[in-house]
VOSE-604894 format. One record per residue: residue in three letters; x, y, z of N, C-alpha, C, CB in turn. Coordinates in nm, 2 decimals, padded with zeros to 4 digits. Atoms other than C-alpha are relative to their C-alpha. Glycine has a CB too. Example, Ala and Ser with C-alpha at 12.3 -4.5 7.8 and 13.67 -1.06 7.14 Angstrom:
<recs>
   resn     n.px     n.py     n.pz    ca.px    ca.py    ca.pz     c.px     c.py     c.pz    cb.px    cb.py    cb.pz
    ALA    00.09   -00.12    00.00    01.23   -00.45    00.78    00.09    00.12    00.00   -00.10    00.00    00.12
    SER   -00.09   -00.11    00.00    01.37   -00.11    00.71   -00.08    00.11    00.08    00.04    00.05   -00.14
</recs>
This chain:
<recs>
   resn     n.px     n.py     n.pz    ca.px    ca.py    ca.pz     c.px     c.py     c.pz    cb.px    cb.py    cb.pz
    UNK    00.05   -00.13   -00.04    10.49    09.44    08.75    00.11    00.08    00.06   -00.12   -00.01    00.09
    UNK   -00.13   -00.09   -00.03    10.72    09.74    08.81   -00.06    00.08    00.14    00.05    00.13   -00.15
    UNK    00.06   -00.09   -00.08    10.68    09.94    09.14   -00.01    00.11   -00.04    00.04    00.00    00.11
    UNK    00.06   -00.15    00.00    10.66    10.28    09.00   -00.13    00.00   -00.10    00.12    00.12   -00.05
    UNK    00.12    00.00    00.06    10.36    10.16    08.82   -00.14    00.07    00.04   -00.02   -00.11    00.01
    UNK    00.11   -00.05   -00.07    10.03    10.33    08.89   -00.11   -00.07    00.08   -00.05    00.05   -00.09
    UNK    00.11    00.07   -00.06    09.73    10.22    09.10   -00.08   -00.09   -00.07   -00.08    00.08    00.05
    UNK    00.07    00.06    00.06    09.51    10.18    08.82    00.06   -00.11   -00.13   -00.08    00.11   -00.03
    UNK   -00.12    00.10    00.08    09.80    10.05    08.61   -00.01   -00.16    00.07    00.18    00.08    00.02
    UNK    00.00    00.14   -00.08    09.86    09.76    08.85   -00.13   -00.11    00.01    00.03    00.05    00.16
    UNK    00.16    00.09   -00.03    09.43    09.67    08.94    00.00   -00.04   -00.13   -00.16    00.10    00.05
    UNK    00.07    00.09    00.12    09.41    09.61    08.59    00.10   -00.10   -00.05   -00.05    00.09   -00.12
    UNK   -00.12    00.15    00.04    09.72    09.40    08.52   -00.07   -00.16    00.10    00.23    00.06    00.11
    UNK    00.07    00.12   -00.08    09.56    09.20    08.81   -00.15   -00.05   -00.02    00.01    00.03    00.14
    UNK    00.16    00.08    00.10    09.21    09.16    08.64    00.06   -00.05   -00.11   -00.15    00.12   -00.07
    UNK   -00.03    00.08    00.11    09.36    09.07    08.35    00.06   -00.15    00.02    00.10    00.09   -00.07
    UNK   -00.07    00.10   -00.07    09.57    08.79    08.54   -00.13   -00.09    00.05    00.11    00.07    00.12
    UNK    00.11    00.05   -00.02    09.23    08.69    08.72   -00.07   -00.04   -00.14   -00.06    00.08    00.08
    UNK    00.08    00.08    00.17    09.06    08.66    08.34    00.05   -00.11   -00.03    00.00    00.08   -00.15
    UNK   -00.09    00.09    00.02    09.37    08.47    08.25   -00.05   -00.14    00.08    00.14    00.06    00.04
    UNK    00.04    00.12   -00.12    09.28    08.21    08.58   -00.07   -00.04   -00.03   -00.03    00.01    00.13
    UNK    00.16    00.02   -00.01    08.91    08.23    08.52    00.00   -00.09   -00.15   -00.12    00.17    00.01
    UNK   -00.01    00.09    00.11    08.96    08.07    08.15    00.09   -00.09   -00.02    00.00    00.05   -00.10
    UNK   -00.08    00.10    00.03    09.26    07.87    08.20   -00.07   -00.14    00.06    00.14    00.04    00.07
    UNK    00.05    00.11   -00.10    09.04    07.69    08.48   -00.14   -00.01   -00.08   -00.02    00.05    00.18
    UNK    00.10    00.01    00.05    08.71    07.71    08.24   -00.11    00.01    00.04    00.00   -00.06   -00.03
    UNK    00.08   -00.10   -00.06    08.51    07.95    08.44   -00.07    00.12   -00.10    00.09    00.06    00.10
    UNK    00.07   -00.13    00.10    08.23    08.18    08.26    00.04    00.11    00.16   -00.24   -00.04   -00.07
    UNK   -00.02   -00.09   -00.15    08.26    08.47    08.44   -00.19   -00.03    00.09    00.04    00.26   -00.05
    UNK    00.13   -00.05   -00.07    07.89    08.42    08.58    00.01   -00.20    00.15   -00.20    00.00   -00.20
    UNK   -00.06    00.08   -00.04    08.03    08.05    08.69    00.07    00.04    00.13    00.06   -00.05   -00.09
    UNK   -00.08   -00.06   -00.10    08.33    08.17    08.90   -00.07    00.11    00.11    00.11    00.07   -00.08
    UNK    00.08   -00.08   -00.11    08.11    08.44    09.05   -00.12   -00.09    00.12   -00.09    00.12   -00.11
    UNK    00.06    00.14   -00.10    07.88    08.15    09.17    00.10   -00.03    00.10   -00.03   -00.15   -00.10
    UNK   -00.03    00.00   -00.09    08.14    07.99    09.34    00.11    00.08    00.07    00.00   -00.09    00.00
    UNK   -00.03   -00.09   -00.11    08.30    08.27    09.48   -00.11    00.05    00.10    00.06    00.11   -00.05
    UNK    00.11   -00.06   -00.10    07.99    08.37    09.62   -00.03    00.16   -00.03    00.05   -00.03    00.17
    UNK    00.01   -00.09    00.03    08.00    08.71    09.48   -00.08    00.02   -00.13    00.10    00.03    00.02
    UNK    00.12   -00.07    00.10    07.79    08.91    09.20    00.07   -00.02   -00.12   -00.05    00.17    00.03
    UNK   -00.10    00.05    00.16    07.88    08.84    08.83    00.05    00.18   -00.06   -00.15   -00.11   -00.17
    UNK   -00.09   -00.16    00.02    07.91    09.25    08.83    00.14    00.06    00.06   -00.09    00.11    00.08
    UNK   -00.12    00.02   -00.15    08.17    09.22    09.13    00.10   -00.08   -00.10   -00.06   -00.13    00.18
    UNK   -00.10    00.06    00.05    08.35    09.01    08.93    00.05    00.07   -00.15   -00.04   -00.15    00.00
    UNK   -00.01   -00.15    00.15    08.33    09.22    08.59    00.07    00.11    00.03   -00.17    00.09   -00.05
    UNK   -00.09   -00.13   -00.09    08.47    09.49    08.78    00.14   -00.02    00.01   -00.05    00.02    00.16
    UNK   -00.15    00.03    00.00    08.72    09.33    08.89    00.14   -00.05   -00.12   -00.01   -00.11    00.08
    UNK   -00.09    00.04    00.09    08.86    09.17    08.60    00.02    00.12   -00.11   -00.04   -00.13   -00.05
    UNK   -00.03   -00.15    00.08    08.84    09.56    08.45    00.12    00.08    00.07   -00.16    00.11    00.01
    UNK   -00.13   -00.09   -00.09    09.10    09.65    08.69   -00.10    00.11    00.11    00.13    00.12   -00.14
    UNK    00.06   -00.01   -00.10    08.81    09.82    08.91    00.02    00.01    00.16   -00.06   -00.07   -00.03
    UNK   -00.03   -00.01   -00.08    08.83    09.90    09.25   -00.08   -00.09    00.07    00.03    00.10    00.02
    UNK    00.09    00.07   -00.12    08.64    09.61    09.51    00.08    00.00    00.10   -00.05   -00.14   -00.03
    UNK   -00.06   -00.02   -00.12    08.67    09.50    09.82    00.10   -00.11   -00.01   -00.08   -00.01    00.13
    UNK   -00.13    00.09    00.01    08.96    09.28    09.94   -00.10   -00.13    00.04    00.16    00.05    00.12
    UNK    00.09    00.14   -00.02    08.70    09.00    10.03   -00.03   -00.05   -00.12   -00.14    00.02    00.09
    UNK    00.09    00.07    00.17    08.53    08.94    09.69    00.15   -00.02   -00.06   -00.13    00.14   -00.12
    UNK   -00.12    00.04    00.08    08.94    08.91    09.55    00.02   -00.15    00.06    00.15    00.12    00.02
    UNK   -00.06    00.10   -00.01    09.03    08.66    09.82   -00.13   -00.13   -00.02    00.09    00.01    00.14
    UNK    00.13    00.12   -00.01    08.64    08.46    09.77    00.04   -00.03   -00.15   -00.21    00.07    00.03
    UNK   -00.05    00.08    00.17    08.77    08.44    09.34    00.14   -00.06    00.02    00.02    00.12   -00.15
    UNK   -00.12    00.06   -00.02    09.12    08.34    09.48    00.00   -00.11    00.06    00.08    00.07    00.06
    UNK    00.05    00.14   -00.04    09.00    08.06    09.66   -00.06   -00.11   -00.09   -00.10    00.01    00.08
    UNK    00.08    00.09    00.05    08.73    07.93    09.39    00.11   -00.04   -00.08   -00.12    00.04   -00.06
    UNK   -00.13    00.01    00.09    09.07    07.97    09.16    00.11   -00.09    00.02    00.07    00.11    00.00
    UNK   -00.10    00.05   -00.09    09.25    07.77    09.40    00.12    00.05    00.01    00.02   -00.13   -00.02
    UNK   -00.17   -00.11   -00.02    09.50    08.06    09.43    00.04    00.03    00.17   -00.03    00.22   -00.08
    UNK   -00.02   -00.08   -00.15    09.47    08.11    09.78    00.17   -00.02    00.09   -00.12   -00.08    00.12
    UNK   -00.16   -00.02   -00.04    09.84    07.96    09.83    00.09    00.08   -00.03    00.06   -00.09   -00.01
    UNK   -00.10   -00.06    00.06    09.98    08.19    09.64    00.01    00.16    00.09   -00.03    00.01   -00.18
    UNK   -00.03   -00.09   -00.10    09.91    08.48    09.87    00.13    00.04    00.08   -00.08   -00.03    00.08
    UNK   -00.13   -00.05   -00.05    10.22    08.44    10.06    00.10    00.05   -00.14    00.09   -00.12    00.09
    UNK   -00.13   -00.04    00.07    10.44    08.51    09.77   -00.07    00.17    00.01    00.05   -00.09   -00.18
    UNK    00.04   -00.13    00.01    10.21    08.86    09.75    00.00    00.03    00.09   -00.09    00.03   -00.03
    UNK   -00.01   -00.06   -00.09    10.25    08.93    10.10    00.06   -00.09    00.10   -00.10    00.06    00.02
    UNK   -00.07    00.10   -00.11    10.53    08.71    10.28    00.02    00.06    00.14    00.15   -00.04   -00.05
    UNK    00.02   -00.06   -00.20    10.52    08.67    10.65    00.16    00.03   -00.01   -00.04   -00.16    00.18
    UNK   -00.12   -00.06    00.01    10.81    08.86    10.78    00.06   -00.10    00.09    00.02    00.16    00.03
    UNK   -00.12    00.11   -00.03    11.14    08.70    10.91    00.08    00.06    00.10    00.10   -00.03   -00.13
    UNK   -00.08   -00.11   -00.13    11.29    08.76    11.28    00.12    00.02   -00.07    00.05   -00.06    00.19
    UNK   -00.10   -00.08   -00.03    11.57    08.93    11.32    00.12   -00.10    00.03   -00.03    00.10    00.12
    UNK   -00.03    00.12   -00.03    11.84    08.68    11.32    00.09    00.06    00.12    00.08   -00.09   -00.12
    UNK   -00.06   -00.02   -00.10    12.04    08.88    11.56   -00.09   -00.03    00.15    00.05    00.14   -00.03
    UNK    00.05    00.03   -00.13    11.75    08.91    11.81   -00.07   -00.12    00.05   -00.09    00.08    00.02
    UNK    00.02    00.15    00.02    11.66    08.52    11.76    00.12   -00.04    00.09    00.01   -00.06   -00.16
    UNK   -00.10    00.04   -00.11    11.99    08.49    11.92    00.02    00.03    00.10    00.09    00.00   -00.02
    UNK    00.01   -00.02   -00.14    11.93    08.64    12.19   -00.10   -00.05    00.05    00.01    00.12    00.05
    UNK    00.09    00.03   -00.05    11.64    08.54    12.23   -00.14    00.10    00.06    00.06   -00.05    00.08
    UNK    00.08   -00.17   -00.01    11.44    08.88    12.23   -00.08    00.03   -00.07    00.06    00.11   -00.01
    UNK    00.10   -00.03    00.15    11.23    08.86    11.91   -00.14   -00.03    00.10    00.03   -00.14   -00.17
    UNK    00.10    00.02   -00.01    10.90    08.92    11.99   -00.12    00.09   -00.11    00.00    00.01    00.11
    UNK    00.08   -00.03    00.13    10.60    09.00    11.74   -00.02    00.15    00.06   -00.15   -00.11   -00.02
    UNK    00.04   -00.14   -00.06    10.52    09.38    11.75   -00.11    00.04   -00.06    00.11    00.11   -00.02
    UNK    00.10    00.04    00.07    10.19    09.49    11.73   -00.05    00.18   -00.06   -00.12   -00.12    00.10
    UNK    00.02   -00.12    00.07    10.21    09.86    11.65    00.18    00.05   -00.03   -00.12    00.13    00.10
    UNK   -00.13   -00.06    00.04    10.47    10.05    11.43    00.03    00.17    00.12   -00.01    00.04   -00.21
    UNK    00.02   -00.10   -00.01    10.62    10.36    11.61    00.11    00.08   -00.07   -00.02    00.01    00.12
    UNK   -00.06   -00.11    00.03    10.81    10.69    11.51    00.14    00.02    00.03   -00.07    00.08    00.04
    UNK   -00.13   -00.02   -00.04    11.21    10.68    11.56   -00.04    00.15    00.12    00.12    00.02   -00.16
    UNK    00.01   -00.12   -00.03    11.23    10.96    11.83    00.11    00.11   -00.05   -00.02    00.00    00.13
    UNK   -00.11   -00.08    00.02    11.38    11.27    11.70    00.08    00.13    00.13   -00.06    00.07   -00.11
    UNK    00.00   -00.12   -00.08    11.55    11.54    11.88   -00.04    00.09    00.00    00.07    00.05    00.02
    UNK    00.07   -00.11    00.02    11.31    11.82    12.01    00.11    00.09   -00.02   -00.10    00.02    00.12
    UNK   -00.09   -00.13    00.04    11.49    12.18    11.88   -00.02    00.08    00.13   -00.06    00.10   -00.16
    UNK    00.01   -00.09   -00.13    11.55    12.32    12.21    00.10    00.15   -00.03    00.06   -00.10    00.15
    UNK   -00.14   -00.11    00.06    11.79    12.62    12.05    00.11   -00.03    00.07   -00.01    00.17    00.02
    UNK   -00.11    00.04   -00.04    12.13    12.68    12.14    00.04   -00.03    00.14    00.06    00.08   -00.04
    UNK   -00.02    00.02   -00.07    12.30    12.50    12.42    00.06    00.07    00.10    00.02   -00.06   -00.04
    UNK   -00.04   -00.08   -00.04    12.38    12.68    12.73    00.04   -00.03    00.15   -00.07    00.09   -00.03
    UNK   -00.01    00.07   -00.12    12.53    12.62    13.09   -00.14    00.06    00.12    00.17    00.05    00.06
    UNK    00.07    00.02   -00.10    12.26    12.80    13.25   -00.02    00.13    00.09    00.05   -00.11    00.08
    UNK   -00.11   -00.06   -00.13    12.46    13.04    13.48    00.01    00.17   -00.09    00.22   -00.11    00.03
    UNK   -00.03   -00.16    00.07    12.46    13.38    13.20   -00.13    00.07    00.06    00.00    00.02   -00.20
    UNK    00.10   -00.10   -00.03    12.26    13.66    13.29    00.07    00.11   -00.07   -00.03    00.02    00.15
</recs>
């Protein structure tokens, strides 16, 4: 898959990939929806490229026994090897905003009148 791919481009490469799973492993779709625990519509959907939730993907990624493959789709990230050496790495739990410089106009000593 390419990143400048589209949204709906991408969901359906990945139902198609799930169909691929669901018959390699010899799953009707009404089967697999059993044990995922989800609706055999939920799963039709999905494998149309469809938009569900992210729960009903990872309840067919489980019955699929895909669930290890998750990290390669979203690897944990990797300290900092500099701040490892110091010893300073710690987990962060919100992103923030580089600060910029407010535009205060031109610089001035202060002292004109």
């Amino acid at each position: 898959m390419h990143p400048s791919h589209t949204d709906d481009t991408l969901l359906q490469e990945l139902g198609l990939r799930l169909s691929r799973y669901r018959i390699e492993a010899g799953f009707t779709q009404a089967e697999l929806a059993y044990e995922a625990g989800i609706s055999k519509r939920t799963l039709e959907r999905m494998e149309a490229g469809s938009s569900t939730q992210l729960s009903s993907l990872v309840r067919v990624l489980r019955a699929l026994a895909l669930v290890d493959h998750l990290d390669a789709l979203i690897p944990d990230t990797v300290p900092s090897p500099m701040k490892e050496l110091m010893g300073t790495e710690h987990v962060r739990k919100r992103a923030s905003r580089k600060k910029s410089p407010t535009p205060l106009g031109p610089w001035t000593w202060g002292d004109e009148s």
